[in-house]
N, C-alpha and C positions, 0 to 999 in steps of 0.2 A: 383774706385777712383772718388770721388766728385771732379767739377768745383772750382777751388779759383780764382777770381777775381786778386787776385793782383800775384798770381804766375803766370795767363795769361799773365798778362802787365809785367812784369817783363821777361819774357820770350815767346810774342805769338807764339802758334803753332799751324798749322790744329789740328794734335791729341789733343789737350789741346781743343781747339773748339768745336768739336765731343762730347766731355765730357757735355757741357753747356745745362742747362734746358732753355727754353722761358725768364723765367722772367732773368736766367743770361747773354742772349743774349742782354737783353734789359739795362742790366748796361754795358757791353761790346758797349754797340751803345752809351749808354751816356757819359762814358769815353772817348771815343775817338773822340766824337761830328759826329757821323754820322746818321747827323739828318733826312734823311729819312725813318729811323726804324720808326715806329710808335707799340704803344702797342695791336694795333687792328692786327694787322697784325699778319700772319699765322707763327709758327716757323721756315719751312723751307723756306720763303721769307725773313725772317729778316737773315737767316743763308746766303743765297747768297745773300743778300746785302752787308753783313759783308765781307764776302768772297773777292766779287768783290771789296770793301775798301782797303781791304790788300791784295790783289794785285796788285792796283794801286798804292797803296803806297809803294811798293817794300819788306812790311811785309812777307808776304807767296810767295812762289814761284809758279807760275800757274799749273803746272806739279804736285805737291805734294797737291795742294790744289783742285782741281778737282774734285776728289770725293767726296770733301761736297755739290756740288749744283745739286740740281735736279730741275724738271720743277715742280713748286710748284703747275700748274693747274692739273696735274698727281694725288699729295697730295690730292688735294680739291676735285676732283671729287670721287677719290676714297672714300674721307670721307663721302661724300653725299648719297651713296648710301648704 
């Protein structure tokens, strides 16, 4: 199943999230104006920023959304090497 943008907004969900490539995290940050995405930035930092948005904004529930965030210097390091 591919990412739809508007079936996300229209319904967000972690699983719907999970789905998203980079560049569709990166319209998902612009829709909803959470402008510390930046396009430089690693996929799974924009994915817990996202994350952390919609939880505080009462979109995901903390317990069900969880498992999307990891330590993104985990990611990095591991890429480097």
């Amino acid at each position: 199943m591919a990412f739809i943008l508007d079936t996300f907004t229209n319904n967000p969900t972690p699983a719907l999230l999970k789905l998203a490539k980079k560049p569709d995290l990166l319209q998902v940050a612009t829709h909803y104006t959470v402008d510390e995405v930046k396009p430089t930035m690693r996929k799974q930092r924009i994915l817990n920023i996202l994350v952390d948005y919609f939880i505080s904004e009462d979109i995901f529930n903390e317990e069900e959304a969880k498992h999307l965030k990891k330590d993104p210097t985990i990611t990095e390091t591991t890429e480097q090497q």
